[in-house]
N, C-alpha and C positions, 0 to 999 in steps of 0.2 A: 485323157486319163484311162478310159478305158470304153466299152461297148456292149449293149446290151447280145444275147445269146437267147434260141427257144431251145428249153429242154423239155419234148415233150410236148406237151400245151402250158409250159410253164415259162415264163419271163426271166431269166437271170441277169444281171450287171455283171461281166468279168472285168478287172481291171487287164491294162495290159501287162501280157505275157503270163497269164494265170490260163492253168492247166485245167480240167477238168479232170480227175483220179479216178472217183467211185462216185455211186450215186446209190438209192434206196427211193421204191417209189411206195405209198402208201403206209406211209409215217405217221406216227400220230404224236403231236406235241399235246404237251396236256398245259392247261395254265395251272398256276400255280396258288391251288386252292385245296384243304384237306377235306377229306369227303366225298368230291364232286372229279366224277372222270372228264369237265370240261376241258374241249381242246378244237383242236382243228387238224383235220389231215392235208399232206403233203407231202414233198419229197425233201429228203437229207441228201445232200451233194458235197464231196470234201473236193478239195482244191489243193492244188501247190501252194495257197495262200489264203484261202479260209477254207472253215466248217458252216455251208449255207443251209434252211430249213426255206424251202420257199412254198409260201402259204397258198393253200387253194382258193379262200378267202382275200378275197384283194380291201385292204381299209379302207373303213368310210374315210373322208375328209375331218370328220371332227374328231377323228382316233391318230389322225396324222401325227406326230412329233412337230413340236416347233423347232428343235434344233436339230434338225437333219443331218448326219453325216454322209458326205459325196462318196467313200469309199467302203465305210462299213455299216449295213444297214441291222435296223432291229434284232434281223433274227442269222446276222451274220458272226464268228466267232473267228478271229483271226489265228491259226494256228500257233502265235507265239502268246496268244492269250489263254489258250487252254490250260489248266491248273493243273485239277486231276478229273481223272476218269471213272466213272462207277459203273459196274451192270448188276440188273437186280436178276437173284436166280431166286422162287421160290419166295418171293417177298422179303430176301436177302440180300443186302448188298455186299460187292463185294468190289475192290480195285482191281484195275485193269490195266495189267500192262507185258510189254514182252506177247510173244505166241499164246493165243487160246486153244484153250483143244474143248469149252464147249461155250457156247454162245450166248448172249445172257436176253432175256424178255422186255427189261425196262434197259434205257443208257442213259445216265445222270452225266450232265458236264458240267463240272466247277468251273468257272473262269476268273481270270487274275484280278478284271472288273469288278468283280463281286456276283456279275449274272450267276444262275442256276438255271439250267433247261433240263426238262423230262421228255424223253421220247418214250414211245410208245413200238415194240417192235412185233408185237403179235398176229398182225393183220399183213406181215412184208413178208413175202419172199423167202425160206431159208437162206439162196442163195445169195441172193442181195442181201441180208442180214451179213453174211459173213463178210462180204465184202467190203460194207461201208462199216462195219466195226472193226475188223481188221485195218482195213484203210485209216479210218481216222485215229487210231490208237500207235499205228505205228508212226505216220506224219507230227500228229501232234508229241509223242512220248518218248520214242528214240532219238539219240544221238544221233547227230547229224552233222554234214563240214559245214563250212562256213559260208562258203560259194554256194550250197544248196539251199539256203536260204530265199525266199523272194526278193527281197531286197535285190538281189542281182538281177532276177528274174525281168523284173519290172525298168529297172536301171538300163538294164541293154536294148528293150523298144522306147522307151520312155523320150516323151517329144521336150527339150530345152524349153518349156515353156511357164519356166518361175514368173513367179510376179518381182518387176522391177522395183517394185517403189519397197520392197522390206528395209528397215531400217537396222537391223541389227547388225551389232558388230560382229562379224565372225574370228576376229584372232585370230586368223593365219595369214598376218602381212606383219613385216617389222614395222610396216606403217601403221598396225592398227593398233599395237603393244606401244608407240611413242606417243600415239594422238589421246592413250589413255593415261600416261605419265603427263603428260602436259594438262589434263582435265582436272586431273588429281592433285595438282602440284609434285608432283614425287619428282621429276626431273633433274631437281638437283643433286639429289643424294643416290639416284638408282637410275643404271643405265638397262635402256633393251640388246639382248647379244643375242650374234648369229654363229656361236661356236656350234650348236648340232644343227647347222644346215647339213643336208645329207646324211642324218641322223647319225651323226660320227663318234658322239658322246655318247647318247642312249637312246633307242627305241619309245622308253617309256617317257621320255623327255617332249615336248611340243617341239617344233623346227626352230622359232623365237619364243625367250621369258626372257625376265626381269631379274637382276640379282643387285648390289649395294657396289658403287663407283670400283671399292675398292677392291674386288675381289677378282683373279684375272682369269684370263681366260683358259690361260694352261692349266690352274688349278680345276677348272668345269670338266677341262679334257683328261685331267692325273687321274680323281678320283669317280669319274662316271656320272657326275650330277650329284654324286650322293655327298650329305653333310653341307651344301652351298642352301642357305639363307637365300630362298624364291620369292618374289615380290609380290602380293596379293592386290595389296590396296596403300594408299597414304590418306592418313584424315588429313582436318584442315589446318591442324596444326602442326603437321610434318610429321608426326607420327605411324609407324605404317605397320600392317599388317605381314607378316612372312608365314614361308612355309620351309620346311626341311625335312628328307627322308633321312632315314638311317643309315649307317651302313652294314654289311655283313654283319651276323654276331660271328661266326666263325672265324679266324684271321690269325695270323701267326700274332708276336708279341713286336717285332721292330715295325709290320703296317700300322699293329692297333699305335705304338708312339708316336708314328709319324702322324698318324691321321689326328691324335690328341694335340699336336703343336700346330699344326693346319687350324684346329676347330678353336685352339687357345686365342691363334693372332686374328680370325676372323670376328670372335668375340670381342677383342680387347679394342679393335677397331671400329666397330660400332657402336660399340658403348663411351667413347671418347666424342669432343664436340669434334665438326656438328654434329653428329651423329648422339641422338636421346639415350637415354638408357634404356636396356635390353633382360625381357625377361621372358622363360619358355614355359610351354610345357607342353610336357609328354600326354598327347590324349590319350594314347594305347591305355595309360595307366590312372587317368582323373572323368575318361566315359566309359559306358559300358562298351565291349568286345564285338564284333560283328556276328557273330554268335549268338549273343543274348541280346543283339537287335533279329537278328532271323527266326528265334525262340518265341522271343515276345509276341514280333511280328504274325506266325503260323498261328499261334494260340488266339489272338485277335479279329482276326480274319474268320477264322469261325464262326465268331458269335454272329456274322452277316450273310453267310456262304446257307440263308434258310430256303430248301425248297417244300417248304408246307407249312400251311398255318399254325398244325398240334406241337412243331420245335418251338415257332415265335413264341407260342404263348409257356411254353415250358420256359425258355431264356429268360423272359419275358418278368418273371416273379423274382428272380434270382441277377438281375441286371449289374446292379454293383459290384456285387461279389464276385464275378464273373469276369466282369470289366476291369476291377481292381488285380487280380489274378492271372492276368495276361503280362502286366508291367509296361504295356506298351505308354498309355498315357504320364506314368512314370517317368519314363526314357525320354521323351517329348519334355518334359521338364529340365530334366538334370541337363539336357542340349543348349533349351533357350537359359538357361541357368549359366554354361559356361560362353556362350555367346557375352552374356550383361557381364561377367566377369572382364573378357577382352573389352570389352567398348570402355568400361570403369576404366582400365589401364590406358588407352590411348583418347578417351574423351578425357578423364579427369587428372593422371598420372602425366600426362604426354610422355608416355611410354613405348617404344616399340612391345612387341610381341610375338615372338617365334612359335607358333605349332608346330609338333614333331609327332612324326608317326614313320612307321615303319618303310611306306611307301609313299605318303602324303598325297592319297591318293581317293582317299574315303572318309574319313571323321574330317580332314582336315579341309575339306572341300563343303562339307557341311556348317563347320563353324564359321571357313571364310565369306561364305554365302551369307549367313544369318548378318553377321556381322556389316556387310553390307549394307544389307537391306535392311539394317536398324540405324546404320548413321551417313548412308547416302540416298538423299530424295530421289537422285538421278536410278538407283537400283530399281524403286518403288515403281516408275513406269514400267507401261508393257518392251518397250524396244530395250530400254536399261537392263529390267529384268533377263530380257533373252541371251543382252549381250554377256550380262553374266553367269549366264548358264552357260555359254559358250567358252569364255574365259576360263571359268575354276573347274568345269566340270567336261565339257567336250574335249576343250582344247588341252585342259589341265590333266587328262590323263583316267579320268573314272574309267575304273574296268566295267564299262555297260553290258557287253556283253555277257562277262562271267558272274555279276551280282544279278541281274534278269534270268540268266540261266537260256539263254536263249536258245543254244544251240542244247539243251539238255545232255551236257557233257559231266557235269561234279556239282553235286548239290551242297559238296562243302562249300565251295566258293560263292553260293548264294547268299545272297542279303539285300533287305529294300533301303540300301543307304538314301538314294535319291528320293526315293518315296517318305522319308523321313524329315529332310530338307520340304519336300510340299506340303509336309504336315505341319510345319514348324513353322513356314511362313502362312499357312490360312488360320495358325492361332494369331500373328499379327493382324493380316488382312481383317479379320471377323471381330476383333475389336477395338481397332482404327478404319472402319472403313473407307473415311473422304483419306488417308493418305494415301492410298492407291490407286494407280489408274487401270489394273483389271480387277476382274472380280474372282470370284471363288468358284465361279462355273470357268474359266479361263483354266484354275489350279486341275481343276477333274478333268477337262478335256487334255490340257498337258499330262497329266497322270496316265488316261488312255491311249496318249500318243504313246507312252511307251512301249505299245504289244501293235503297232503298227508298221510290219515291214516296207513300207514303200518308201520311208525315211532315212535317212542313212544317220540322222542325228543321234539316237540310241541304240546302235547294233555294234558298235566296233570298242574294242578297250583302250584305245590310245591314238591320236593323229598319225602315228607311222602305221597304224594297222590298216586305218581307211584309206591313206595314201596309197602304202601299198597295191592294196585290194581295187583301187579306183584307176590305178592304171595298168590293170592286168587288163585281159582282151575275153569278150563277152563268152562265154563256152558254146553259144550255139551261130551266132553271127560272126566272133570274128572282128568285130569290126570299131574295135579300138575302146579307147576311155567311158565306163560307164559314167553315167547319168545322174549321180545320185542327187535325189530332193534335200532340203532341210525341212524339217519340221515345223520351222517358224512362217514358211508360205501356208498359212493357215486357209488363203482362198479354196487349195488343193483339197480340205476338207469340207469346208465352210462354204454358203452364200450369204450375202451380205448383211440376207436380214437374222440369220445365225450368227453371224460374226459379229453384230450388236452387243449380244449377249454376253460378248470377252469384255468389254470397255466399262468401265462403271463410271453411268452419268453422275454419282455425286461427288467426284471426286475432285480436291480443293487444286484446284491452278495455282492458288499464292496461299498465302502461310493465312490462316486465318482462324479468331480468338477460340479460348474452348468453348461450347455452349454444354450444357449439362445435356448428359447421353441419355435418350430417351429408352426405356425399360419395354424390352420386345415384349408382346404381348403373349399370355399363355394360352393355348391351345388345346382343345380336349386331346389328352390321352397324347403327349409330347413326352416322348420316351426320354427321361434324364439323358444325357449328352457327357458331364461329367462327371468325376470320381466326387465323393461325401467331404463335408471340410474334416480331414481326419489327418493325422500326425503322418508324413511322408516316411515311407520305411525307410532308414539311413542306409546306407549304399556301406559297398564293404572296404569300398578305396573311394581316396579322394586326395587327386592330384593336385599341388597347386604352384603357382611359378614360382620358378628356383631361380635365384640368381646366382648361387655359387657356379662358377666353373666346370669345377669337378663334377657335382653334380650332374651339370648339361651335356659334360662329354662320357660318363660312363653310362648315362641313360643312350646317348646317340650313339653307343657301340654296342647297343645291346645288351648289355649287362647294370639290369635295374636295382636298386634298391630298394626295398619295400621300408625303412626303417624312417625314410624323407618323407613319406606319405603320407598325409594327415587322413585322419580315420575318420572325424568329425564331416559331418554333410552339412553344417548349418556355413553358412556365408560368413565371412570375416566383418568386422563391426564397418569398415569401411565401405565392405560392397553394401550389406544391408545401410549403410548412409545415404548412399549414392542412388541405392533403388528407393527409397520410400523419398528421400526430397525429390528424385524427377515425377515421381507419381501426385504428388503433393500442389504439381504444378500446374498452369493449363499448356495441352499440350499444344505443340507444332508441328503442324503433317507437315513441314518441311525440314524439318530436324530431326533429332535423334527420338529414335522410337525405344521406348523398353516396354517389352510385352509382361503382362501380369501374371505372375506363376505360380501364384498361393492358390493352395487347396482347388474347389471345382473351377477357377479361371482357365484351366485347360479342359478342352472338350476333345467331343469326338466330331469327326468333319464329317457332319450329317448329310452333305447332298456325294459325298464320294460313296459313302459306307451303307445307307439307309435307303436309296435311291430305288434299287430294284427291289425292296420290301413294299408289298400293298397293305400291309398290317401296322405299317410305320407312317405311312405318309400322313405330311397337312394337308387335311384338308382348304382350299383356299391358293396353295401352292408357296406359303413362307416366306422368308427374304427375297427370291428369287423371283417371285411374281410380283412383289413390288416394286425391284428393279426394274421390269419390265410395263410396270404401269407410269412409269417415270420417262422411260423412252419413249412411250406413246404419248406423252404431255409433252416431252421436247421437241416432237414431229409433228405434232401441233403449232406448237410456237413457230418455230421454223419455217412453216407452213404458210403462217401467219403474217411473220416477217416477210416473207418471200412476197405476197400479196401486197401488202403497205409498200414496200419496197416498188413494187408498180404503181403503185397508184400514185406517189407523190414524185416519181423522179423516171428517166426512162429506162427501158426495162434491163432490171438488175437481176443478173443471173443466181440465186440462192443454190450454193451447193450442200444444198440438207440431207444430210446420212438418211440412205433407208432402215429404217429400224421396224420389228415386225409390231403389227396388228393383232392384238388378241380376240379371235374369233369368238371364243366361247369361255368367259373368265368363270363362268359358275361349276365349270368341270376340273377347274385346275388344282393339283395336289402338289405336293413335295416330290414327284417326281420331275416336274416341269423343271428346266425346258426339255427335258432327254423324252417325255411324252405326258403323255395327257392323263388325267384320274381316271386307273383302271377300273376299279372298282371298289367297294366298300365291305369294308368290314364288318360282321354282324357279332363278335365276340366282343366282349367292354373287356374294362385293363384291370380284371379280377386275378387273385390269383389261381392257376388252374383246377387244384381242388372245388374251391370256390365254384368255379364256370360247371365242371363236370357234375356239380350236384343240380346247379340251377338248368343244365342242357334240357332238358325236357321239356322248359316252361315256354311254351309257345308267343305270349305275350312278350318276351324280354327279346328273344330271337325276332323278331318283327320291329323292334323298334332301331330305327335308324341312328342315332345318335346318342347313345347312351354310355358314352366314355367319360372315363371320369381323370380330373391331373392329379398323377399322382406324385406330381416332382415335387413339391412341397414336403406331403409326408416323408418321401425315401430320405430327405435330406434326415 
C-alpha cells in the first residue's frame, strides 16, 4: 500500500505514488477548545494526495483510535475532502481561494467529513507560510483534469493485491446481469442485452442492462437508450421495478411523433398479460430538484462544521429551528415517503412501476436502492448491499464524479445524491437493527470512502469513463492498464479487529417474532437528533402515477404538465392503509421493511454528523460501544467453544473472528470507535445568556457532570 518516509525527524506514511508538494515546519494545531490556545506543534505537509499535520507528540496507547484507518490517519485530510478553506487576518476570517497577494495568520480547513482543523501560522517561516498555503489551496480548490487525480497516481504503482474472497457482485459481466434475473425471478419476462457492447448506443449506458423480452434491440440502437424501460429489480411476485430517461425536450415535430408511437406500443405491451399493469412517475416533478437537495444539504452541514465551543453552545439554544430550517430532514422524508409509495404498488397492487427522470441517473437511483432494501432481505447484507451499490449506482451510470465535485470543475452540478441514499437507509438500519447485517459505523466509513482517491469506485460518472480511463497507459511509466482498487476490499483500509466494527453481531439469520423494542436509555445533555412532532410543511408539487398514455409520453418528451400534479402532500387513503396495517404488525427482518416517517421518526445520523463535536459526545460511547461489548461476549463464547471443543473430541480447529478488546471502557464517548473521549466538557446545556451570567461562578465550572436532558422539554 504504501511506505513509511522521515521528513525531518518526523515519521510520515506515503501511500504509493504520493508526492510530497510543500511542507511548513513549526505549525501549531490548536484543539478545538474556546478560550484555551491548547495544541501541539508540528509540521503541515501537502501531497498529491493529502494535507498531512504530523504531530511532534507521538500518542499514548490509550488515545489510540480503535478503528484505524490504513490510509488515512487522524490528522490526514485527503485533498478531495477538503470543503472550504478559511485564513484568519486580524481575528477575521476570510475564504480562500484563486492567488493570494497577502497571507493569512490562522488556516481553518472545513472538510467534507465534517472535521474542522485550526492551524496556527505565526511561529512558521514567512516563506514556508507562503508556500504551504499557496500549495494546499491551489491542490485542494482549483480545477483540475481528470488524469491528475491520485487515483491514477496510486493506480499505475499499485501492486494487484485485492483480496480474493470479496463477494460482491460487480455488474460488469452479461453473466452477472443474468445470475441477478434468475435470483429475482425476472427471467421470464426481461431479458440481459449486449447491444452497447463497445459502447455503440450510449457512453452513459452500462456495456450490459436489462430491458422487457419485448423490446428489440434496433429500437436500443434508433433512439440512444433513451425512452427504453430499464430493469431494476422483480419482486416476488413478478412485479418489477424500471427505469427510464427522457428524451431531448428540443426535437422537430415528425421525431417527437415517431418517438410517441415507439413509447405508445412499448406501453401497450406491457401493460397487456403476462405482463402486470404499468404505472409511472416523473420524479423530476413528485421530489424535490437536485438543487434544493444541494441547498438543504450546504445549510445542514453547517450546523456541524463547529470549530469552537462559543458556536456549539450558540447553535446549541436554537437547535430545532435551525434544524427545521435547513429542510434536509424533510427531503429525507418525502424520499422514504415515495419509496413506500413504489413498494405499496408492486407489494400490494402487483404492479409494475416505471421511474422517469430526465437521465435516470440520480433520484432514480435513490428510489431504486431504497426500494430494495425495503423489500429484499438479500439488499440488507453487507455483499447484497454492495452488490447494489454497484448495479444502480456504479454500474447504473451516477455521475460521481460531477455530484462530489471532485475534480472542482462546476458547482452547479454538485449534489450529495449518494450521500442522501446513506442517509435514508441508516434511518432504516437504526430502527430495525437485527435486519441488517452491517452496521451504522459500516454506512460512515462508506460515506468517508467517498473523498478517498485510491478507489476507483467513486471517481468516475459512468462505466465508459472508467473503462476508458483504465486502459489509457500510466503518464509516467508507460506501462499499460491501470490498477484500479474497489472500495469494497475494505482490508485495504481496515485490520481485522476494525473490520469487526462493519458486521452487526445482532443481526437475525432467520425471520424471527417481534419482541417489543427496548426504549434507548437518556443520556445527560443528548442533543435532540430530530425535528418536534409538528405539521410537515406541504411541498409545492406532488407527483403521483399516471397511467394515462398521453400523460406518460408528454412528461417523457419533456413537455410537463403542471395541471396532472396533485398539490396535496398527504398520502392517498390506500397508501396511508398499507402504511399503518404493516406497522400494526410484528415485523420480519426478512421481509418487507417500511421505515417510520411521522413527525421526530426521522433523525439525524449522530455518529456521521456529531462525531468530531467534544461538546456533543456520550459519554460512555452509545450504541456503538455496546456493539462492541457484544463482540467481546461473542469472542468469549467462541473462545469458549473452541476449548470444550478440545476437551471432549480431538482437536477441532475454531475459526473465531478476531474482534477487538476494549482496553479502557471508562474513557469511551460518542466518538468511539473513530477515537477515544477527548475530553469533557465543562459548560452544562443552558442557554448561552444563561451560562454567560453564571461564567463567573467557580463552583459550577468545577463540577464535572452537571448536564442536564433537555429532549424532553424541547419537544
Amino acid at each position: 500500500i504504501g511506505e513509511e518516509k522521515v521528513l525531518g525527524e518526523k515519521k510520515c506514511f506515503f501511500s504509493t505514488g504520493e508526492l510530497l508538494l510543500c511542507e511548513a515546519s513549526t505549525v501549531y494545531k490548536y484543539v478545538q477548545e474556546d478560550g484555551s490556545n491548547r495544541g501541539t506543534y508540528g509540521k503541515l505537509v501537502c501531497t498529491n494526495f493529502k494535507i498531512s499535520f504530523l504531530d511532534d507528540d507521538s500518542a499514548s496507547d490509550d488515545n489510540e483510535p480503535q478503528f484505524k484507518n490504513k490510509i488515512v490517519g487522524e490528522n490526514d485530510i485527503t485533498l478531495q475532502c477538503v470543503d472550504q478553506i478559511y485564513g484568519v487576518y486580524d481575528e477575521k476570517k476570510k475564504l480562500l481561494t484563486g492567488q493570494l497577494r497577502k497571507y493569512p495568520e490562522k488556516l481553518i480547513i472545513y472538510c467534507k467529513d465534517l472535521r474542522v482543523f485550526n492551524f496556527c501560522l505565526r511561529y512558521t517561516k514567512e516563506e514556508e507560510v507562503k508556500r504551504i498555503v499557496s500549495g494546499i489551496v491551489h491542490h485542494s480548490q482549483t480545477p483540475k483534469l481528470l488524469k491528475r487525480l491520485f487515483l491514477f497516481s496510486y493506480a499505475s504503482a499499485a501492486p494487484n493485491n485485492t483480496d480474493g474472497r470479496n463477494q460482491t457482485v460487480m455488474f460488469e459481466t452479461l453473466e452477472d446481469w443474468r445470475d441477478e434475473l434468475e435470483r429475482t425471478k425476472g427471467n421470464v419476462k426481461y431479458k440481459a442485452v449486449t447491444t452497447n457492447e463497445g459502447y455503440r448506443v450510449s457512453e452513459k449506458l452500462p456495456l450490459y442492462f436489462v430491458v422487457p423480452i419485448c423490446i428489440s434491440e434496433e429500437s436500443i440502437l434508433k433512439y440512444e437508450g433513451r425512452g427504453i424501460p430499464i430493469w431494476c429489480w422483480s419482486c416476488h411476485n413478478g412485479a418489477a421495478l424500471l427505469k427510464m430517461s427522457t428524451f431531448p425536450k428540443e426535437q422537430d415535430d415528425s421525431t417527437s411523433q415517431m418517438q410517441k408511437a415507439f413509447l405508445d406500443g412499448i406501453y401497450k405491451t406491457i401493460s397487456k398479460p403476462p405482463y402486470e399493469l404499468l404505472k409511472m412517475d416523473d420524479l423530476s416533478s413528485s421530489l424535490p430538484s437536485l438543487q434544493d437537495i444541494q441547498t438543504a444539504y450546504t445549510r445542514f452541514k453547517q450546523l456541524f462544521l463547529i470549530d469552537n465551543s462559543t458556536d456549539f453552545w450558540a447553535t446549541d439554544v436554537k437547535w430545532f429551528s435551525l434544524l427545521e430550517s435547513t429542510n434536509w430532514l424533510e427531503i429525507i422524508r418525502r424520499v422514504l415517503k415515495k419509496a413506500i409509495e413504489v413498494a405499496e404498488c408492486l407489494e400490494i397492487q402487483h404492479t409494475n412501476v416505471l421511474l422517469i427522470e430526465e437521465s435516470a441517473t440520480d433520484l432514480c437511483c435513490v428510489i431504486s436502492s431504497l426500494v430494495q432494501v425495503m423489500m429484499d432481505s438479500y439488499s440488507r447484507t453487507k455483499s447484497g448491499f454492495q452488490s447494489l451499490i454497484q448495479k444502480e449506482w456504479v454500474i447504473g451510470g451516477h455521475s460521481f464524479l460531477d455530484r462530489c465535485n471532485h475534480l472542482h470543475k462546476s458547482e452547479k452540478e454538485e449534489a450529495p445524491v449518494f450521500l442522501l441514499l446513506l442517509n435514508c437507509v441508516w434511518q432504516l438500519v437504526q430502527q430495525y437493527p437485527p435486519a441488517f447485517e452491517f452496521t451504522e459505523t459500516y454506512l460512515t466509513v462508506l460515506s468517508d470512502s467517498l473523498y478517498v482517491p485510491i478507489f476507483s469506485t467513486f471517481f468516475f460518472n459512468s462505466q465508459h469513463q472508467r473503462d476508458t480511463n483504465k486502459s489509457g497507459e500510466s503518464l509516467k511509466t508507460q506501462s499499460g492498464p491501470f490498477r484500479f482498487l474497489t472500495v469494497w476490499d475494505w482490508c485495504v483500509q481496515f485490520d481485522p479487529k476494525a473490520l469487526a466494527f462493519l458486521n452487526n453481531p445482532l443481526y437475525a439469520e432467520k425471520p424471527k417474532p417481534d419482541r417489543s423494542q427496548r426504549k434507548t436509555a437518556r443520556f445527560k445533555h443528548q442533543r435532540q437528533l430530530s425535528l418536534p412532532l409538528t405539521q410537515a410543511k406541504p411541498s409545492t408539487k406532488r407527483g403521483f402515477f399516471r397511467e394515462e398514455t398521453d400523460h406518460l409520453i408528454k412528461n417523457i418528451l419533456g413537455k410537463r404538465i403542471g395541471k396532472f400534479i396533485n398539490s396535496s402532500d398527504e398520502p392517498p387513503n390506500s397508501l396511508r392503509e398499507f402504511y399503518d396495517s404493516w406497522h400494526s404488525k410484528p415485523v420480519d427482518y426478512h421481509g418487507l421493511l417500511l421505515p417510520r416517517i411521522d413527525g421526530p421518526e426521522i433523525k439525524v445520523w449522530a455518529q456521521r454528523y456529531l462525531r468530531w463535536i467534544p461538546e456533543a459526545q456520550l459519554h460512555g460511547g452509545g450504541t456503538i460501544a455496546t456493539a462492541a461489548k457484544i463482540l467481546d461476549l461473542m469472542e468469549e463464547v467462541q473462545s469458549l467453544q473452541v476449548k470444550m471443543d478440545e476437551e471432549h473430541s480431538q482437536a477441532v480447529s475454531g475459526d473465531a473472528h478476531s474482534v477487538p478488546m476494549l482496553r479502557n471502557s471508562a474513557r469511551l464517548s460518542s466518538l468511539f470507535p473513530f477515537a477515544l473521549l477527548q475530553r469533557q466538557s465543562v459548560k452544562p446545556a443552558l442557554p448561552t445568556s444563561t451560562w454567560k451570567d453564571l461564567e463567573d461562578e467557580d463552583d459550577l465550572v468545577k463540577r464535572d457532570d452537571e448536564f442536564v436532558d433537555l429532549s424532553g422539554d424541547m419537544l
